[in-house]
N, C-alpha and C positions, 0 to 999 in steps of 0.2 A: 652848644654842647659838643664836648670832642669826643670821638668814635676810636677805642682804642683795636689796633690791629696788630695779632702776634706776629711774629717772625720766624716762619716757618721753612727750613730748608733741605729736601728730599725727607721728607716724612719727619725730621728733628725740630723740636721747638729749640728756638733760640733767646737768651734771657735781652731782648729786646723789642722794644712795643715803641710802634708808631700811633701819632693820633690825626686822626682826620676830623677836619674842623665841622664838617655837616655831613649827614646822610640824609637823604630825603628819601621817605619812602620806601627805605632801606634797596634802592636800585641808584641813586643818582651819587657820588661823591662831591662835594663841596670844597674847596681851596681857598679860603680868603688870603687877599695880603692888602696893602699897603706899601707901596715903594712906587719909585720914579719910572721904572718899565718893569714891563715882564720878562723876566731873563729867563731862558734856556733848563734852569736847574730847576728854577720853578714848576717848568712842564713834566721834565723828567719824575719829579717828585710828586705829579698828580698821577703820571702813567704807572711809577711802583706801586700807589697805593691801588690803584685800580687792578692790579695783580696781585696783590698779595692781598685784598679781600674778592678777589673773583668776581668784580664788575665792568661794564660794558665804557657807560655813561661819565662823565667828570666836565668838572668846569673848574674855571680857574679866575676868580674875581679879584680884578684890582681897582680897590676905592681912590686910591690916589689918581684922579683920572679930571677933568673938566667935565665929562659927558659920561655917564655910570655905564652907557651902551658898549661905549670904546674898552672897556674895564675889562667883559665878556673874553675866557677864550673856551670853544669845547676842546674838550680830550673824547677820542672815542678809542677806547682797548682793543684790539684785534681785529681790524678794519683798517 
């Protein structure tokens, strides 16, 4: 289920919405992907969503993997 989050900039809503693919808990954010690495954009775009819904927690799962452990990245927000 995808977790829609507004686009809020100095107090103005912005007519843009992100979706984040899990919340657990409503404290953890979830990333799923699919592809051949985890690139760099990928991170970046778990660490936005972690600010712009005001969470700590994020991971970053990629299936495309031989070993699902290797898949595994955390993100931690402010830390």
């Amino acid at each position: 289920m995808h977790v829609p989050v507004e686009l809020i900039y100095k107090d103005v809503y912005l007519d843009k919405c992100y979706e984040i693919d899990l919340l657990v808990e409503d404290e953890i954010l979830v990333e799923v992907k699919s592809c051949e690495e985890i690139s760099p954009i990928f991170t970046a775009q778990v660490i936005t969503y972690l600010k712009l819904y005001n969470k700590v927690l994020g991971y970053l799962i990629n299936f495309n993997v031989p070993l699902l452990k290797n898949g595994f990245k955390r993100i931690v927000n402010n830390f």
